[in-house]
ROLOBA-723449 format. One record per residue (C-alpha): residue in three letters; z, x, y. Coordinates in steps of 0.5 Angstrom, whole numbers, padded with zeros to 4 digits, always signed. Each point is the difference from the previous one (the first is absolute). Layout:
% residues N
alaZXY...
END
This chain:
% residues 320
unk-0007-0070-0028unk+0001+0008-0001unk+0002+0002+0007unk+0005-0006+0000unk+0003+0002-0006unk+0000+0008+0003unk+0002-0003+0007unk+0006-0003-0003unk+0002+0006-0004unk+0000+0004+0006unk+0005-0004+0003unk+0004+0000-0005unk+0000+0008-0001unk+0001+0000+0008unk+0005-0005-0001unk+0004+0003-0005unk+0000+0007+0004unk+0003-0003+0006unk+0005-0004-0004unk+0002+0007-0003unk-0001+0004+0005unk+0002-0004+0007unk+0005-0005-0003unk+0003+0004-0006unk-0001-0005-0005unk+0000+0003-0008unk-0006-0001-0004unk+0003-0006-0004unk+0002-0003+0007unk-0008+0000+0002unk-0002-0001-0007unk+0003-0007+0001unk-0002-0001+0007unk-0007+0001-0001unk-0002-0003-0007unk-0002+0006-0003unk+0004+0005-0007unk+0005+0005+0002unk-0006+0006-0003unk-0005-0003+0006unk+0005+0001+0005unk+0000+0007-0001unk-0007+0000-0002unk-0001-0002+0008unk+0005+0004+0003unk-0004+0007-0003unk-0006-0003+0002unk+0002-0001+0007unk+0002+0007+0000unk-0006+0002-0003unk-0005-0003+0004unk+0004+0002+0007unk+0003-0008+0002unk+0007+0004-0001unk+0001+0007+0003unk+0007+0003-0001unk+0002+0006+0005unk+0006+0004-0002unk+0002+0004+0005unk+0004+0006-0002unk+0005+0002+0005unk-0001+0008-0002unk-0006+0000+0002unk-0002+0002+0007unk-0007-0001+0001unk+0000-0001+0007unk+0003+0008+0002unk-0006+0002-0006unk-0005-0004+0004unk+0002+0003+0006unk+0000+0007-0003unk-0007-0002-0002unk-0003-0002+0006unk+0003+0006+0004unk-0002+0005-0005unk-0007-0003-0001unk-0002-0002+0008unk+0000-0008-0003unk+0000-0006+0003unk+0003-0004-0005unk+0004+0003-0007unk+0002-0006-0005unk+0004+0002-0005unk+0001-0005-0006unk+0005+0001-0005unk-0002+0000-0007unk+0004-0001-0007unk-0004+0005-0004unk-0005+0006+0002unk-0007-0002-0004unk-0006-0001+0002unk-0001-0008-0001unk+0008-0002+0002unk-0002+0004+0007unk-0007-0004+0000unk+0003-0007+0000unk+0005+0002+0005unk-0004+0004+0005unk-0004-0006-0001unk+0005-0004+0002unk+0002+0003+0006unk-0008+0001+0003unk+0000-0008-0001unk+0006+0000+0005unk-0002+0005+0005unk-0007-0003+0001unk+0003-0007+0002unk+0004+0003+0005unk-0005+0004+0003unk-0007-0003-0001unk-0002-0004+0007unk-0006-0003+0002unk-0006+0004+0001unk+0001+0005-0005unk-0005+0004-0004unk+0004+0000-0006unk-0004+0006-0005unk+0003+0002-0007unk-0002+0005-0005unk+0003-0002-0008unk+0002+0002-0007unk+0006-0003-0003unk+0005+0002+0005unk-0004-0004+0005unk-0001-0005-0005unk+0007-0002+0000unk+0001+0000+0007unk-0007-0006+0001unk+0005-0003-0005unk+0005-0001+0003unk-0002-0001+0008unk+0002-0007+0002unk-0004-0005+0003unk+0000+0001+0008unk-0005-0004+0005unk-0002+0005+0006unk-0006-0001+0003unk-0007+0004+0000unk+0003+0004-0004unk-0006+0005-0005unk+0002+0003-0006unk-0005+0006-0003unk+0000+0005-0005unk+0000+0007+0002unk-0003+0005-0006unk-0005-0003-0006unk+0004-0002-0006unk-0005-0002-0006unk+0001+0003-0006unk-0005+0004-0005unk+0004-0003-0006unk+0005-0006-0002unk+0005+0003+0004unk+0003-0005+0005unk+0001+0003+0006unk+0002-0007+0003unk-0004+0001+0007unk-0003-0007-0001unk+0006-0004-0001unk+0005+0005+0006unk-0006-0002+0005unk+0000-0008-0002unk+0007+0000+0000unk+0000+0003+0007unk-0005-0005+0003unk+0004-0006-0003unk+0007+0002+0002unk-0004+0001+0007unk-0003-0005+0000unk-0006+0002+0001unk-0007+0002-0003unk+0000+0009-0003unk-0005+0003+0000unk-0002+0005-0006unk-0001+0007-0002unk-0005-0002-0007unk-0002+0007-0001unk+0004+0007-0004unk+0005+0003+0003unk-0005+0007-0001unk-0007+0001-0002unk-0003+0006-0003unk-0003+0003+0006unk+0001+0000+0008unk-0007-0002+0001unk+0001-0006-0005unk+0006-0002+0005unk-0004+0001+0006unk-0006-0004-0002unk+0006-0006-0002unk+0004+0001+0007unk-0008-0001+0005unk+0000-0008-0004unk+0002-0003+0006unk+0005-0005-0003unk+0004+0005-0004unk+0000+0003+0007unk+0003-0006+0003unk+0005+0000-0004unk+0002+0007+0000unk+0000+0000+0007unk+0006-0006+0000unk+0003+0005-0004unk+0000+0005+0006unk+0002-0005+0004unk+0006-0003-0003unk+0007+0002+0003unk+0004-0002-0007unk-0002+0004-0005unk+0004+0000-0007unk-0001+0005-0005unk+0003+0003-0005unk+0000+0007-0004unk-0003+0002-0008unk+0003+0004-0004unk-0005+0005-0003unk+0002-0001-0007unk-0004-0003-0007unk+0003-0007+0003unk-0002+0000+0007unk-0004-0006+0001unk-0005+0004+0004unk-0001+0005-0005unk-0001-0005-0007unk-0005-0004+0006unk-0005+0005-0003unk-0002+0003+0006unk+0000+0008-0001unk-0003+0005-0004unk+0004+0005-0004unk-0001+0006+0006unk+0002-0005+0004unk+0006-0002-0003unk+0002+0008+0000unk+0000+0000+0007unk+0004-0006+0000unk+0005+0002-0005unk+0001+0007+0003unk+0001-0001+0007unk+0000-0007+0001unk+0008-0004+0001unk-0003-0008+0000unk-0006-0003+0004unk+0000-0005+0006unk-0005-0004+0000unk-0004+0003-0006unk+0001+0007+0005unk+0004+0005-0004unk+0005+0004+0004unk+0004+0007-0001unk+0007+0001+0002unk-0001+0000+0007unk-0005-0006+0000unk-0006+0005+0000unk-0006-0003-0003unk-0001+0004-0006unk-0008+0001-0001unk-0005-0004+0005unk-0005+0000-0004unk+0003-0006-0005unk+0003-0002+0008unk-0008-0001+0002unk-0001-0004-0007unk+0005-0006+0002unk+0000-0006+0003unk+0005-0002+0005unk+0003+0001+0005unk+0002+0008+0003unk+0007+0002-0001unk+0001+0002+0008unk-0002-0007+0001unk+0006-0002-0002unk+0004+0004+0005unk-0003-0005+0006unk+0003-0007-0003unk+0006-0003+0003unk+0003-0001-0007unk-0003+0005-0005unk+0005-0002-0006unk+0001+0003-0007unk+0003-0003-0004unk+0001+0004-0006unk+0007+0003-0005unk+0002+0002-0007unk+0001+0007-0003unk-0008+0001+0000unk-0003-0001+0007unk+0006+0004+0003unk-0004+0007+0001unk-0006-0006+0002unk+0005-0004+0005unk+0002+0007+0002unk-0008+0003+0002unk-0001-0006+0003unk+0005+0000+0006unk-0001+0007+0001unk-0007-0002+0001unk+0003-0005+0006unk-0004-0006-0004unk+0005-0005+0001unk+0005-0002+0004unk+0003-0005-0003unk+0003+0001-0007unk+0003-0005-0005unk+0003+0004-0007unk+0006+0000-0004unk+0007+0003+0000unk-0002+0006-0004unk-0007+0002+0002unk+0003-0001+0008unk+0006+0005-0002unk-0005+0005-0004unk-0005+0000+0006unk+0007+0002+0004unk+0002+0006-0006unk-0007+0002+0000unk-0001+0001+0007unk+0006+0004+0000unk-0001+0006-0005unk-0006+0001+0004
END
């Protein structure tokens, strides 16, 4: 009886939206017609937005994301750049309409046979959020790089993964290990269980590959996972401009210290320059230095970011 009840509310709430949306009636109108208070209606419109069944686009004539595109893709030797406008340069506005976009973009893209593997964070997150149901044919998804967490910090692998298999239609294949372990030895003896090898060989195997950049600041997911003693974090907050995969990089896309690099758990970073799609989908204020070292390190080919850290990218590279 409560899913009933549910089911009608919901076809009202989508009722009400298409209404407003699609045949230009007013809240009043709408309340009319479908038996409900005028304050329900608008209650019912925001809950569409909110949970995704209405997305509105505007487009901004004054941007030209296309040419910023273009310059990125020439620039960085990229297959593909897909610049998204953003009203507003913070990091969880940025998140959601990255998101968006890596949503669209898979749909397009995804074909039958593909091994899908991704990496997570919040920025992937919002990403496996917004994928849309698409039914394509031996298609495998895979996690790249250890993600269980040393402390109540949601580093969403779990659920990015689930997400991915259900949008695919197809069974994922997990990664139930820390990013990083204490000793290279520890890493080894882990990376010999055969079943754990199987599945980082399909990683190895995969041709799309999504990832993302951490910032390495006091709120980087990675950092808050507890992972690093305070000798590593030295060394990542010296040298280091973000993580890829739970590998931290410079400026050139050098790895910063091979010992805490043999004490990770995933995939190796020049893998990621084999994949027929090697896509980083990351933006706002603090990954642009992390963006920057991880095209300069040739590790995707596929960028999906903002207008802003596209056109910082861009300056960046200028003053060089």
């Amino acid at each position: 009886m409560a899913d009933e009840r549910s089911d009608d509310k919901q076809a009202k709430m989508i009722d009400a939206a298409r209404m407003y949306y699609e045949l230009n009636y007013n809240q009043e109108e709408i309340a009319k017609k479908i038996g409900v208070s005028r304050p329900t209606v608008s209650r019912f419109l925001q809950q569409a937005k909110d949970e995704g069944y209405v997305q509105i686009k505007i487009i901004d004539p004054k941007e030209n994301n296309g040419l910023l595109a273009q310059q990125i893709e020439q620039r960085f030797g990229l297959k593909k750049a897909v610049i998204v406008s953003v009203p507003q340069y913070e990091d969880a506005i940025v998140k959601k309409y990255l998101g968006v976009a890596t949503g669209d973009y898979l749909y397009e893209t995804v074909k039958d046979g593909d091994i899908i593997a991704m990496t997570w964070g919040t920025t992937l997150y919002q990403a496996a959020l917004n994928l849309r149901d698409k039914h394509v044919k031996d298609v495998k998804v895979v996690q790249l790089n250890g993600g269980v967490s040393h402390s109540e910090t949601n580093t969403y692998a779990y659920e990015i993964v689930h997400l991915f298999g259900k949008a695919f239609h197809t069974v994922p294949y997990f990664i139930p290990l820390p990013a990083i372990v204490d000793h290279s030895v520890v890493k080894h003896a882990i990376e010999s269980d055969r079943h754990i090898r199987n599945i980082l060989e399909m990683g190895k195997q995969s041709n799309v590959a999504i990832v993302t950049v951490g910032a390495p600041t006091e709120d980087s997911v990675l950092i808050k996972a507890n992972y690093f003693t305070e000798s590593d974090l030295k060394v990542i907050h010296e040298r280091g401009v973000g993580d890829i995969c739970s590998r931290y990089i410079d400026a050139d896309g050098n790895i910063i210290a091979d010992e805490l690099n043999g004490r990770t758990i995933g995939i190796d970073l020049e893998e990621l320059k084999l994949k027929e799609q090697s896509i980083l989908v990351a933006g706002g204020p603090k990954k642009v230095e992390g963006i920057y070292g991880a095209l300069r390190g040739q590790y995707a080919n596929v960028l999906i970011t903002d207008q802003f850290t596209a056109k910082y990218l861009m300056e960046r590279d200028r003053s060089l």
